[in-house]
C-alpha beads as a LAMMPS data file, in Angstrom:
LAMMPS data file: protein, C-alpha beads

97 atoms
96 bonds

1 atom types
1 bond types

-500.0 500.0 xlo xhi
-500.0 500.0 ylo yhi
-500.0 500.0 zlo zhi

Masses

1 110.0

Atoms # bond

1 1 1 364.403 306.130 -239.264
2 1 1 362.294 307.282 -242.451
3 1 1 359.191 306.621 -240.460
4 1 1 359.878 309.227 -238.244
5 1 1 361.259 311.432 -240.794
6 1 1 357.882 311.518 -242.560
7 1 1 356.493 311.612 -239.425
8 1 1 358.250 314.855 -238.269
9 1 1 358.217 316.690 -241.434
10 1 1 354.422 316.001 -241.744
11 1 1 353.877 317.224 -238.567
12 1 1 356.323 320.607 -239.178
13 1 1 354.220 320.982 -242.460
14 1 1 350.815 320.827 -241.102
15 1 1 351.834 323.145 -238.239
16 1 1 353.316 325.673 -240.757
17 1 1 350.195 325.565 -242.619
18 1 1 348.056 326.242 -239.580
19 1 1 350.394 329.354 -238.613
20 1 1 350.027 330.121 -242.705
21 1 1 346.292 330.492 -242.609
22 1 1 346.444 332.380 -239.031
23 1 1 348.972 334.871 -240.395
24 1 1 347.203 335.765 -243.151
25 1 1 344.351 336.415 -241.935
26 1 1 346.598 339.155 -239.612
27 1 1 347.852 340.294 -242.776
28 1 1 351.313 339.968 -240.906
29 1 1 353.358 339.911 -244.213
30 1 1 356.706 339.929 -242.752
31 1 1 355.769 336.089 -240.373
32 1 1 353.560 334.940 -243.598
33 1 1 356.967 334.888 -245.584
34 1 1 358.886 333.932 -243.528
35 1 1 356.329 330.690 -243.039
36 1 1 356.301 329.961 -246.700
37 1 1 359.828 328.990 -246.287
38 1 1 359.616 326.723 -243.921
39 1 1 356.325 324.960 -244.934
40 1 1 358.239 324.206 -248.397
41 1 1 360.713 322.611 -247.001
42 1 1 358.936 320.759 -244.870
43 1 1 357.211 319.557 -247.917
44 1 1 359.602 319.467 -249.828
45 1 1 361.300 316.371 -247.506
46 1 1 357.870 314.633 -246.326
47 1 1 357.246 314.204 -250.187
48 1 1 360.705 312.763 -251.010
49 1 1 361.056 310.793 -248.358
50 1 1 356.792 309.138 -248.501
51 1 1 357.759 308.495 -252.831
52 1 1 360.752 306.884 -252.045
53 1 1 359.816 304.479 -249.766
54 1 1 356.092 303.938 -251.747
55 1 1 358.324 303.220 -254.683
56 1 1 360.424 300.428 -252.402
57 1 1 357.012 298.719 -251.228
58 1 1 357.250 300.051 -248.068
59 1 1 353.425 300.795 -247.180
60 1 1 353.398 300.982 -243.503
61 1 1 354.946 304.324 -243.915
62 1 1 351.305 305.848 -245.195
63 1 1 350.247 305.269 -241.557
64 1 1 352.980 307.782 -240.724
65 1 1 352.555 309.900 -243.231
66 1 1 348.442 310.454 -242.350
67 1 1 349.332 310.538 -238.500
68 1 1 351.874 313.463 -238.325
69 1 1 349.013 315.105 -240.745
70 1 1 346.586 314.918 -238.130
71 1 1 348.945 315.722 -234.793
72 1 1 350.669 318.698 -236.704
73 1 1 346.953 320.033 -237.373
74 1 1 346.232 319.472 -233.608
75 1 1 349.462 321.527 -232.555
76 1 1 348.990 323.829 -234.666
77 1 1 345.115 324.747 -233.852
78 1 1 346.527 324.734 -230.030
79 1 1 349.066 327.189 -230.470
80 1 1 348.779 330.423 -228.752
81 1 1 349.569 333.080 -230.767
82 1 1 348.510 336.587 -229.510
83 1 1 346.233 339.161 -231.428
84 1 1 347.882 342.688 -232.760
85 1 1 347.301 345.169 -230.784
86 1 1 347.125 347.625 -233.774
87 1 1 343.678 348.113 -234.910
88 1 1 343.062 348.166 -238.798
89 1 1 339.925 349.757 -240.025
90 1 1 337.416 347.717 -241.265
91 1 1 336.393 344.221 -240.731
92 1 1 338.744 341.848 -238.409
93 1 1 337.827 338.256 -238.517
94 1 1 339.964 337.606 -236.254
95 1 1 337.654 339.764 -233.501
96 1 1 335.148 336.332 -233.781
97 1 1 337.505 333.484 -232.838

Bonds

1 1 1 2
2 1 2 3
3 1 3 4
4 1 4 5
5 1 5 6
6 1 6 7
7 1 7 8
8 1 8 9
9 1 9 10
10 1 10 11
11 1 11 12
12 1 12 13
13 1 13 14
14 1 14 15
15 1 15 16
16 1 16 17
17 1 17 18
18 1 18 19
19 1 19 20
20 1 20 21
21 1 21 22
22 1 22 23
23 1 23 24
24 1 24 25
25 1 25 26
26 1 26 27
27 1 27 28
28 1 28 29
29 1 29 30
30 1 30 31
31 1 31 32
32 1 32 33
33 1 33 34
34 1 34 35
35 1 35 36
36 1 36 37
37 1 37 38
38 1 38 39
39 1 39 40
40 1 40 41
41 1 41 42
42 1 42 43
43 1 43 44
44 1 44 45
45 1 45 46
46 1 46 47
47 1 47 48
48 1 48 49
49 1 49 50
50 1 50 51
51 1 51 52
52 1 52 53
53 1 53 54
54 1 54 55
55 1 55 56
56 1 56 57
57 1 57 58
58 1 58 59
59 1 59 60
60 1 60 61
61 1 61 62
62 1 62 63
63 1 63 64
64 1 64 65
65 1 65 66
66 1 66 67
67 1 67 68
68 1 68 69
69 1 69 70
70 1 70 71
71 1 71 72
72 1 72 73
73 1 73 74
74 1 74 75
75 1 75 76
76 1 76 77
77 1 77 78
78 1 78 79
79 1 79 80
80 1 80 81
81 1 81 82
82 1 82 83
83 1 83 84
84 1 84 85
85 1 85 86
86 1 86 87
87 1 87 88
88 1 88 89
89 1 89 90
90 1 90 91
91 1 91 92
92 1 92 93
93 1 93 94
94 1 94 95
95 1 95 96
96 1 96 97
């Protein structure tokens, strides 16, 4: 049951960091806050569930730990979010992905 904990959370955390990055670069302060809660949290459990069973031997759960890392990443880069339609002056980054 922890295994899948860590699992989930890492994979929450990793997608809230992809949707972190994305948001920021919108400047879309209102979603960037509202994601900071969320990622914490997410942390906030993967961690305290990963020490506690690290500090109980339990090393199998490192394998869990790395693979919702790399399947939240995946989600996350494959979510479809769509561009603002409001046009800031300037430079957009976002005009070359």
């Amino acid at each position: 049951m922890k295994l899948l904990l860590i699992f989930s959370a890492q994979v929450l955390f990793n997608i809230f960091k992809v949707l972190e990055i994305r948001y920021t670069l919108e400047h879309n302060i209102r979603k960037l806050l509202f994601n900071s809660v969320w990622i914490n949290l997410a942390a906030l459990s993967s961690t305290f569930f990963a020490v506690e069973g690290l500090l109980n031997g339990n090393f199998v759960l490192i394998m869990f730990y790395i693979a919702g890392s790399v399947v939240g990443k995946y989600i996350g880069m494959n979510i479809e979010i769509t561009k603002p339609t409001k046009k800031r002056k300037g430079f957009n980054l976002l005009e070359f992905f």
